[in-house]
C-alpha positions as CSV (number, residue, x, y, z in Angstrom):
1,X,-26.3,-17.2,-52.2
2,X,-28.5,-15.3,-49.7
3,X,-29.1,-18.4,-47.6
4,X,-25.3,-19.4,-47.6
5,X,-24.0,-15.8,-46.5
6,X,-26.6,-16.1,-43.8
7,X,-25.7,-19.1,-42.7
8,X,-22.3,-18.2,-42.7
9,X,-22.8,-14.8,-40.7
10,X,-24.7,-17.0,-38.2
11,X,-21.8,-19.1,-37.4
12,X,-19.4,-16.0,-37.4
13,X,-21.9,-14.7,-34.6
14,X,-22.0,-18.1,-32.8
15,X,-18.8,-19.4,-33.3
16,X,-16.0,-20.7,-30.5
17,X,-13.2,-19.3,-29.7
18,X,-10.1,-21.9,-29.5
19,X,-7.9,-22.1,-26.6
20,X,-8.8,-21.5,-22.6
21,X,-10.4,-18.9,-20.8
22,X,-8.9,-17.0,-18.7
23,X,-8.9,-17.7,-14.8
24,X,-6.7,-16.2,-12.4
25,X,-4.5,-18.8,-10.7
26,X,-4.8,-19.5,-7.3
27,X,-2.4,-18.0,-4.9
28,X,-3.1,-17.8,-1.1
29,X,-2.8,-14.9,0.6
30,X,-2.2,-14.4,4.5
31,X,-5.1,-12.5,6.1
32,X,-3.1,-10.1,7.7
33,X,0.4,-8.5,7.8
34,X,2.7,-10.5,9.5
35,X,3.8,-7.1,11.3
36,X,1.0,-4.8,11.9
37,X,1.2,-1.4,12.7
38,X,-0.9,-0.5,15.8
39,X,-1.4,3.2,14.7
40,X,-2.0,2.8,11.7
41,X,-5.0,4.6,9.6
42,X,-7.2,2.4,7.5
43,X,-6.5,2.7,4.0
44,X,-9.4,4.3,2.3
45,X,-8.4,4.6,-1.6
46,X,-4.7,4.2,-1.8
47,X,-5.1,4.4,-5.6
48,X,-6.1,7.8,-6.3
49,X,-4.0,9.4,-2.6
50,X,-1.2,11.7,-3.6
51,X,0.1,10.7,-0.3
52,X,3.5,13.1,-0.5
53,X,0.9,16.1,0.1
54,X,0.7,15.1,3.9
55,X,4.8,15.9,4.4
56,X,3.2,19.5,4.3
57,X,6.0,20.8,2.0
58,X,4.3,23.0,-0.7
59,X,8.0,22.9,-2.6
60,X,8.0,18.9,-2.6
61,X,4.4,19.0,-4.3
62,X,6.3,21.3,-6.9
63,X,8.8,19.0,-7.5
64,X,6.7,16.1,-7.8
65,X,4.3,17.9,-10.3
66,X,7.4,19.0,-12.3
67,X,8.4,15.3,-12.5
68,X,4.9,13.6,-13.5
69,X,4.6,16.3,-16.4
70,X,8.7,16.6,-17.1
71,X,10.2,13.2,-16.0
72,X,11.9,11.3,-19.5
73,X,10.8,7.8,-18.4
74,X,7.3,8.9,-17.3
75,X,7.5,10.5,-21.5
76,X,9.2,7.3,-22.6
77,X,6.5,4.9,-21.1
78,X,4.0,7.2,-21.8
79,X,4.8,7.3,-25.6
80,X,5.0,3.0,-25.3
81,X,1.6,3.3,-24.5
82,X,0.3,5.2,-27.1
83,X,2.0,2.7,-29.5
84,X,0.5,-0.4,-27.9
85,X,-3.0,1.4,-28.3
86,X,-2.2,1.5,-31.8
87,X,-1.2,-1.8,-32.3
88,X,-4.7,-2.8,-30.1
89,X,-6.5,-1.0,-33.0
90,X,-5.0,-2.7,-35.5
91,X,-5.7,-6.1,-34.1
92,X,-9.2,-4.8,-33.6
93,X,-9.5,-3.8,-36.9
94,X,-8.7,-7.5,-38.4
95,X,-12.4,-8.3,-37.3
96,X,-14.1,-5.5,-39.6
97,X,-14.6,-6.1,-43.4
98,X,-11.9,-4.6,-45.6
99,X,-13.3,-2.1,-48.3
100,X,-10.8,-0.8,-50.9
101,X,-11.6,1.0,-54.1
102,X,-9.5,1.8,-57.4
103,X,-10.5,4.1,-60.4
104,X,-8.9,4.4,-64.2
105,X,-9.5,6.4,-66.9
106,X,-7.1,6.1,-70.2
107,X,-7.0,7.6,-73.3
108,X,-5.5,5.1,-76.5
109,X,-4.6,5.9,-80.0
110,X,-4.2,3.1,-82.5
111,X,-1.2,3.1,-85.4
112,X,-2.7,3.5,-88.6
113,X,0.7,2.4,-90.2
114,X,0.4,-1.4,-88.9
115,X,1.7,-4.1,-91.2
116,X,-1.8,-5.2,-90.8
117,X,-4.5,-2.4,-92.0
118,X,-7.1,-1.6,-89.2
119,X,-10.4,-3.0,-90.1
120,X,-12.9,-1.0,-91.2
121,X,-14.2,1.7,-88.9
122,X,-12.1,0.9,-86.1
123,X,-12.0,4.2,-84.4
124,X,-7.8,5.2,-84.3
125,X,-8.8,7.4,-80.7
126,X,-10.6,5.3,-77.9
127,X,-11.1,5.7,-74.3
128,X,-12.0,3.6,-71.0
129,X,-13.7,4.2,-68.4
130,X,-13.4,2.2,-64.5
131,X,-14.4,2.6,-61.0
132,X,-14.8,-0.4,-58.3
133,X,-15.1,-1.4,-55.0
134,X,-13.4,-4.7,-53.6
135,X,-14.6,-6.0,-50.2
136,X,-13.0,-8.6,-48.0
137,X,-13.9,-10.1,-45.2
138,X,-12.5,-13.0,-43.1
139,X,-15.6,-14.5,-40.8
140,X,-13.6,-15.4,-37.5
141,X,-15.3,-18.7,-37.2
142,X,-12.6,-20.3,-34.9
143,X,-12.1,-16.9,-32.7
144,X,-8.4,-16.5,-34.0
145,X,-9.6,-12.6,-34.3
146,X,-11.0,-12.5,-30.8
147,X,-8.1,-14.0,-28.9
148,X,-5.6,-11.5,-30.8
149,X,-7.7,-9.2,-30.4
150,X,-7.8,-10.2,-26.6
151,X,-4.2,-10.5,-26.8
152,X,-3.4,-7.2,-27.9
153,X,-5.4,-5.1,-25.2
154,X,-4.0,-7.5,-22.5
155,X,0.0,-6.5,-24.2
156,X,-1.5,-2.8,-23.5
157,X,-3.0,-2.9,-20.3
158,X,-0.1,-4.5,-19.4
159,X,2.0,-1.6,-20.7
160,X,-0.1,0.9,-19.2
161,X,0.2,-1.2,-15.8
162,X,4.1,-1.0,-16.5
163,X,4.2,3.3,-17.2
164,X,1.8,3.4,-13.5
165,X,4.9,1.4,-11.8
166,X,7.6,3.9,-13.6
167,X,5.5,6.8,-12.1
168,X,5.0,5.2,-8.5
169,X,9.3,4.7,-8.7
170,X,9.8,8.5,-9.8
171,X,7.3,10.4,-7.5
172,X,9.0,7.8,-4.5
173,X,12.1,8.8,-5.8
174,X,12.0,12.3,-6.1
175,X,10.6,12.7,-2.3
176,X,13.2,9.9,-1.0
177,X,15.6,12.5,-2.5
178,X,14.4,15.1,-1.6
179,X,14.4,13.9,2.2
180,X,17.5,12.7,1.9
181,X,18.8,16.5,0.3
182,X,17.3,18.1,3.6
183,X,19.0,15.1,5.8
184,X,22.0,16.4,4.3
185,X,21.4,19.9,4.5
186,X,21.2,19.6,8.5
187,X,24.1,17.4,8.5
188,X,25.5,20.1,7.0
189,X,24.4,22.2,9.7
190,X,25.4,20.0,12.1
191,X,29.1,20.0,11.0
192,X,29.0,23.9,11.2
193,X,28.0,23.7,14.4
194,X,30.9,21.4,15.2
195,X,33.3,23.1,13.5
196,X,32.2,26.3,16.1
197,X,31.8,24.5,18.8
198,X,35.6,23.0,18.2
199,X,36.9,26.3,17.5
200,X,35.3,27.7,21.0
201,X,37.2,24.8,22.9
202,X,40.3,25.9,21.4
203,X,40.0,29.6,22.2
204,X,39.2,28.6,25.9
205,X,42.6,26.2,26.0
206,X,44.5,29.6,24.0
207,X,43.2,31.6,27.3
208,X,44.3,28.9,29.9
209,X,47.5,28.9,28.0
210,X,47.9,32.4,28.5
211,X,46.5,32.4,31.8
212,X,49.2,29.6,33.1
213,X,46.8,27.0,33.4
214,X,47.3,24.7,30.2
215,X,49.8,24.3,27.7
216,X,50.9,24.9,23.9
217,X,50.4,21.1,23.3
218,X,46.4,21.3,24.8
219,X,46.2,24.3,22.3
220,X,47.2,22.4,19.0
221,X,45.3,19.1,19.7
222,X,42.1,21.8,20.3
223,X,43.5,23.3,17.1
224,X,44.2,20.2,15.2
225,X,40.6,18.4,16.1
226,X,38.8,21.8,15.0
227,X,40.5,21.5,11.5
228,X,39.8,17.8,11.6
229,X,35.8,18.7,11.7
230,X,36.1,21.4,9.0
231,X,37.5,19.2,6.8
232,X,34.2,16.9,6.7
233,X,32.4,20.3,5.3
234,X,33.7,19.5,1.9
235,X,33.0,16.3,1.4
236,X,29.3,17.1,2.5
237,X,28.8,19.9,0.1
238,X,29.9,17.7,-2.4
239,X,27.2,15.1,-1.1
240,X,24.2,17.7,-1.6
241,X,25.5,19.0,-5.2
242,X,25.0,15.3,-6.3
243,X,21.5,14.6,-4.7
244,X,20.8,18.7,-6.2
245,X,21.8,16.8,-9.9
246,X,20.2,13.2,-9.3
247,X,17.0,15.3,-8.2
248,X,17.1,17.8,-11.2
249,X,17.5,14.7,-13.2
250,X,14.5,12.9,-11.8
251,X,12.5,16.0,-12.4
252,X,13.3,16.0,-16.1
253,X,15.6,19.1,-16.2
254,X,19.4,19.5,-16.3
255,X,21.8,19.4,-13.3
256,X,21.3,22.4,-10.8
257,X,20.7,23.5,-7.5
258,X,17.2,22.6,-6.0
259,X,15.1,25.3,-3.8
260,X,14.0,23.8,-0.5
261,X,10.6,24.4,1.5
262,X,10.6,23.1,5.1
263,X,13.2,21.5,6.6
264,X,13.7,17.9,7.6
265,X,12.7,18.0,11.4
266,X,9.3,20.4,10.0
267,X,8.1,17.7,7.5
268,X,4.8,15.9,8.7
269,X,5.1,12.7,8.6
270,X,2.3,10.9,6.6
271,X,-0.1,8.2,8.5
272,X,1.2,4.9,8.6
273,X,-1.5,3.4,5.9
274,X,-2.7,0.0,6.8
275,X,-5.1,-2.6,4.5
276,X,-5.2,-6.2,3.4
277,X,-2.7,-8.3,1.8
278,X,-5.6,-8.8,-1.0
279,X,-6.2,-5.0,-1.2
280,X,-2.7,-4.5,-2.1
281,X,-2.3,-6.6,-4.9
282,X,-5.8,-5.2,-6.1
283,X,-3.5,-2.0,-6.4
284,X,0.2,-2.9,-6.8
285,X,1.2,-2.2,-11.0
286,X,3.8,-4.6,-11.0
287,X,1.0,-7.2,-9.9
288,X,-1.1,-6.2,-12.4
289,X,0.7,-6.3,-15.1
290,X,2.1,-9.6,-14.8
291,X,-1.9,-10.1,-14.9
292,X,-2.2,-9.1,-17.5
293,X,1.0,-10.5,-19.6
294,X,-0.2,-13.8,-18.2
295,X,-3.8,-12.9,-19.7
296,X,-2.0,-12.1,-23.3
297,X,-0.2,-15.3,-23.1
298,X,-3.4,-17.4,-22.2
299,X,-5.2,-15.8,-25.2
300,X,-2.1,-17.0,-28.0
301,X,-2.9,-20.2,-27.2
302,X,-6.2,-19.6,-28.8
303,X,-4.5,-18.0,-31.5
304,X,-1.8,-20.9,-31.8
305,X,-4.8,-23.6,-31.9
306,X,-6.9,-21.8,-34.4
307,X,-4.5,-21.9,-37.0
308,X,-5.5,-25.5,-37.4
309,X,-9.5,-25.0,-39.3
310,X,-9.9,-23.1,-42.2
311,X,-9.6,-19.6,-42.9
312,X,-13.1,-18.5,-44.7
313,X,-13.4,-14.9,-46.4
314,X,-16.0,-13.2,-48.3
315,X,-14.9,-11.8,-51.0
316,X,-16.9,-9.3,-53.4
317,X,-16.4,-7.1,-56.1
318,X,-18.5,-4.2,-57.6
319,X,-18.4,-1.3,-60.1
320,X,-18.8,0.6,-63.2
321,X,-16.8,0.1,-66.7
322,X,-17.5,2.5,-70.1
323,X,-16.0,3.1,-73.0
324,X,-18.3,6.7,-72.6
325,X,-18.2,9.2,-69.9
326,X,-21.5,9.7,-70.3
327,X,-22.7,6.2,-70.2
328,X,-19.9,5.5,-67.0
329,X,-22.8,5.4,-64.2
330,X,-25.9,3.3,-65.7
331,X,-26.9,-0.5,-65.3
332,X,-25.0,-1.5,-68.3
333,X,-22.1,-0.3,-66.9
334,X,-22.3,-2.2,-64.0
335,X,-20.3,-5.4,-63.1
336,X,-19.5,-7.2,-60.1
337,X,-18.8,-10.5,-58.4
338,X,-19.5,-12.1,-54.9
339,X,-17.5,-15.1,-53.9
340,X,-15.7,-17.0,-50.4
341,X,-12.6,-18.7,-50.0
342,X,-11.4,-21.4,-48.1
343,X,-7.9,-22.5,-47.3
344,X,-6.9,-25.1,-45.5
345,X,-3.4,-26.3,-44.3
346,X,-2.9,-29.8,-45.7
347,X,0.3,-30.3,-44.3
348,X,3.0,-28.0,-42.5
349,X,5.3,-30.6,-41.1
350,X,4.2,-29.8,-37.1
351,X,4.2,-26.1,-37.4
352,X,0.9,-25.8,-36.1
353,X,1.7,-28.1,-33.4
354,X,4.5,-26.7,-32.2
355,X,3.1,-23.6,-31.9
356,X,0.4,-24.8,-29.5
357,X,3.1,-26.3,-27.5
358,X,5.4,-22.8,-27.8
359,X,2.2,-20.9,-26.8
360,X,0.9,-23.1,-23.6
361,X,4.8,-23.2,-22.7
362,X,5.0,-19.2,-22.6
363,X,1.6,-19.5,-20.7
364,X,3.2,-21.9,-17.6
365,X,6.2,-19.2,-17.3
366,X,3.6,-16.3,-16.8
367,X,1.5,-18.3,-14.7
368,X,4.9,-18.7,-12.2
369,X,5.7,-14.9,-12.8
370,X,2.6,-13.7,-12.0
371,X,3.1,-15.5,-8.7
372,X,6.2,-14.5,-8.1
373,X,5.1,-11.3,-8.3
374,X,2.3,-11.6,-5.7
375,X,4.9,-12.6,-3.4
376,X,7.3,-10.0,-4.0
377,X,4.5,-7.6,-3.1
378,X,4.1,-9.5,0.0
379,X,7.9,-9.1,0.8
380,X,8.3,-5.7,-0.1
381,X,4.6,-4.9,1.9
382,X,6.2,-6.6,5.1
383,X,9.6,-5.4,4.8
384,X,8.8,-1.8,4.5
385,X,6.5,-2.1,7.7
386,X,9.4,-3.4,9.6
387,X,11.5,-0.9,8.6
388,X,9.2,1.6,10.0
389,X,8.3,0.0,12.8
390,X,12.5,-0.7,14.0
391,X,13.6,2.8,12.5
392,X,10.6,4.5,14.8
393,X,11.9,2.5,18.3
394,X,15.4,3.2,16.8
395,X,14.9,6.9,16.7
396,X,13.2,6.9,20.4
397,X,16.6,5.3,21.8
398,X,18.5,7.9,19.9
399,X,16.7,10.6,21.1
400,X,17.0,9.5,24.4
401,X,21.2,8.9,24.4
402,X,21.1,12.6,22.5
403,X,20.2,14.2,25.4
404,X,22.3,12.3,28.2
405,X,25.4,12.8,26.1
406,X,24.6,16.7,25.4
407,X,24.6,16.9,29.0
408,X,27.7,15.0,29.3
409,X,29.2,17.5,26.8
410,X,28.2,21.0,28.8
411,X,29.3,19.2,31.9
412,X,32.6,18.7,30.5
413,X,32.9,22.0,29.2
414,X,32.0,23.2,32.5
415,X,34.7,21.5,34.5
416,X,37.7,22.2,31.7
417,X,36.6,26.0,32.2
418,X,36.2,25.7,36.4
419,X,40.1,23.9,35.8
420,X,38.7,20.6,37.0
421,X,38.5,18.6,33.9
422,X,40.6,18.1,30.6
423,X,40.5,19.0,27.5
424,X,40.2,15.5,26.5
425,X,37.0,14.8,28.6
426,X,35.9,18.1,26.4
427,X,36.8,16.8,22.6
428,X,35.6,13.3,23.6
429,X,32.6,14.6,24.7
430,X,32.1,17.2,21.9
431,X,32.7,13.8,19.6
432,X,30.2,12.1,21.3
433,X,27.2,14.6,21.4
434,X,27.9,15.4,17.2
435,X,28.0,11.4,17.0
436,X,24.3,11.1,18.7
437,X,22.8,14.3,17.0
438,X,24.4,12.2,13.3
439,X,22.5,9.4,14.5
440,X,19.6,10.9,15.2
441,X,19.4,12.8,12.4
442,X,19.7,9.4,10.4
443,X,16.6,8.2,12.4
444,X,14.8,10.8,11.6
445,X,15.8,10.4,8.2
446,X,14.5,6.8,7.5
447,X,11.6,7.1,9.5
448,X,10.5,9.5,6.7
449,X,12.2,7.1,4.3
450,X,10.3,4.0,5.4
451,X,7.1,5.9,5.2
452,X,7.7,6.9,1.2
453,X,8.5,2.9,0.9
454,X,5.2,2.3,2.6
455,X,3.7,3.7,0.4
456,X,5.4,2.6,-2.9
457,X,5.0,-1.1,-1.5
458,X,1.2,-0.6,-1.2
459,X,1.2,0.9,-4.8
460,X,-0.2,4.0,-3.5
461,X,-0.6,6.9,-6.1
462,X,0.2,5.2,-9.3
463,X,-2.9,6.7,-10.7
464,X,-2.3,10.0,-10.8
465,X,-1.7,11.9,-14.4
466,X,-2.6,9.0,-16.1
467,X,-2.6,9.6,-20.3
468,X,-5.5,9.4,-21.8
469,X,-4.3,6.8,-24.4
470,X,-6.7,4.2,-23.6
471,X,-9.9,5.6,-24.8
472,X,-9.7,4.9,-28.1
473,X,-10.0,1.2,-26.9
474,X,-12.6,-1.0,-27.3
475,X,-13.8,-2.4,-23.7
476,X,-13.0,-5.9,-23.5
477,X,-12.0,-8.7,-21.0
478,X,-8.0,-7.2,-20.8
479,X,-9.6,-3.5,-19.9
480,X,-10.4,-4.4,-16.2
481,X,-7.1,-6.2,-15.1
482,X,-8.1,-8.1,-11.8
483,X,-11.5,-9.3,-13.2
């Protein structure tokens, strides 16, 4: 018996696991962006850069703190990591032996008024004594342990990869918010500042009405196109209590007004971070995890083709039995039993087989996702570069047409007050210059915009406040997901 469970632990030790190993599938990748930024800074470890720090704004690193500790799906991914850790215990746990124990004591008293008499000296009052241990183990010849096993920490590093993507959308969404809620706030400002500058061209038309020189008409279109601008205030208040609710949302509190640091035109912009196509999908979470779901699916297969050899256990079975307390523990007492067991599938009609075929099918479809993925990356890497590179030569030729037209505007207001010009030329221009200084602001808007998409593309700052859920795991192939 000694030999045989030696040779059987010997096999458990040596034994194949069923089904491929996994390999990452090929997928070329260009060398460089398709469009490079020429002032960009090298990226040195996007992974762990809380890149939102470099706007400058101490209240924007509030709010994104508040959000990585208080944000619901940050908690709700968090919590769906903690139960896939679990559930990669439990499969580790299949490959350990199974101990349980069980323990009796009872008490009987026979009937002395039996049809039959009780022989002689059969004691009426006995008792009974038990204790034992059973111990079960299944020896994972065939590795269909290991490759659930494998599964199961690939299903929660891919879950983990999955809560790192949920973070990178919430902190990119709270300071796209955030920008855009200061956007709006100088819109805001800017429609003030219409609204004044409106109600200053109709006072001057008022005094060339009194003074002879215009007329009542000239005074109620200046009237009418000052109304017309306050009117617009409204709407834009309404605009900045939403983004004040969709933000207090995002930072996992209810719907209310939202303190502000600097203002849009004092943010600092971030540096323009620049690395490899490779080096972002070394970082990008949505990348990894369909890494790692491609790695669980790879694994199943194992699983799938295993279910074709035997299962062997070892099986055993020890303890004490006593009719006598005081007898319970001694080497009379003791009983036991040591055995194995083997089952086999004789026939399952194709189960088995259709499995396999279910498993390497699943496998194929993650394969194709996982490169799909790769060149979403790509896409989203090259799109948001463009957008920054177009929105910054965008907001140069706005800048530029914002100061011709403010001069057309004070020349126009100079020649309606020197009785030259007409109130028309005025409003027209007054419409122009808030036109270009709207624009503008919108420039200046997404340039900050294309920067936080930058960053999200290049998966920068996933990493930060990561849970601690995955210690309890064992280290494995699944624990380093671009091996």
């Amino acid at each position: 018996m000694r030999l045989s469970l030696a040779a059987l632990m010997a096999a458990t030790l040596v034994g194949c696991a069923m089904g491929p190993d996994y390999q990452r599938p090929e997928m070329p990748t260009p060398g460089v962006w398709r469009t490079p930024e020429p002032d960009a800074a090298a990226m040195a470890d996007m992974a762990n850069l809380a890149w939102w720090k470099s706007f400058g704004d101490s209240r924007l690193d509030a709010l994104v703190q508040q959000a990585l500790e208080n944000n619901r799906d940050i908690r709700i991914a968090v919590g769906r990591v903690r139960e896939y850790a679990a559930r990669a215990d439990l499969a580790k746990a299949q490959a350990l032996p199974e101990v349980t124990a069980r323990g009796s004591s009872t008490r009987d008293k026979l009937s002395e008024e039996r049809q039959v008499p009780l022989a002689s000296r059969t004691p009426v009052n006995s008792a009974a004594y038990e204790i034992q241990a059973q111990v079960s183990w299944e020896l994972d010849l065939w590795g269909r342990v290991r490759r659930t096993n494998e599964a199961y920490i690939a299903d929660l590093m891919a879950t983990d990869e999955d809560r790192r993507a949920i973070t990178l959308t919430v902190v990119s969404n709270v300071v796209s918010t955030y920008v855009q809620l200061l956007a709006l706030d100088r819109e805001l400002a800017l429609l003030q500042k219409d609204v004044a500058n409106r109600q200053e061209v109709a006072r001057l038309a008022e005094v060339r009405q009194t003074g002879g020189a215009g007329t009542l008409l000239q005074v109620m279109q200046a009237r009418a196109a000052a109304e017309e601008a306050a009117a617009a205030i409204p709407a834009k208040e309404r605009e900045i209590a939403a983004a004040e609710n969709a933000l207090s949302i995002l930072l996992g509190s209810n719907p209310s007004a939202v303190g502000r640091g600097r203002s849009l035109a004092q943010l600092t912009p971030p540096p323009v971070p620049q690395g490899l196509p490779a080096s972002v999908l070394e970082q990008r979470p949505d990348v990894r995890m369909a890494e790692q779901n491609l790695r669980a699916a790879n694994a199943r297969i194992g699983v799938a083709k295993a279910e074709f050899f035997p299962t062997i256990s070892l099986t055993g079975l020890f303890g004490y039995a006593s009719t006598d307390l005081s007898r319970f523990i001694t080497e009379k007492a003791l009983f036991g039993s040591v055995g194995s067991q083997l089952v086999f599938k004789v026939f399952d009609g194709g189960r088995n087989d259709a499995s396999v075929r279910a498993a390497e099918a699943v496998q194929v479809l993650h394969v194709e996702a996982y490169r799909r993925a790769v060149q979403n990356a790509l896409m989203e890497t090259e799109d948001a570069l463009v957008y920054h590179q177009k929105t910054m030569e965008r907001e140069q030729a706005l800048g530029r047409q914002m100061k011709a037209v403010a001069s057309l505007a004070e020349l126009a207001r100079k020649r309606y007050q020197g009785g030259q010009g007409t109130l028309f030329e005025v409003l027209d221009a007054e419409r122009q210059l808030t036109a270009a200084e709207r624009l503008k602001l919108d420039a200046q808007r997404d340039e900050h915009l294309s920067l936080v998409l930058i960053y999200k593309a290049l998966g920068g700052g996933w990493k930060v406040a990561a849970p601690d859920v995955l210690d309890s795991v064992a280290t494995s192939p699944a624990s380093s997901p671009m091996n």
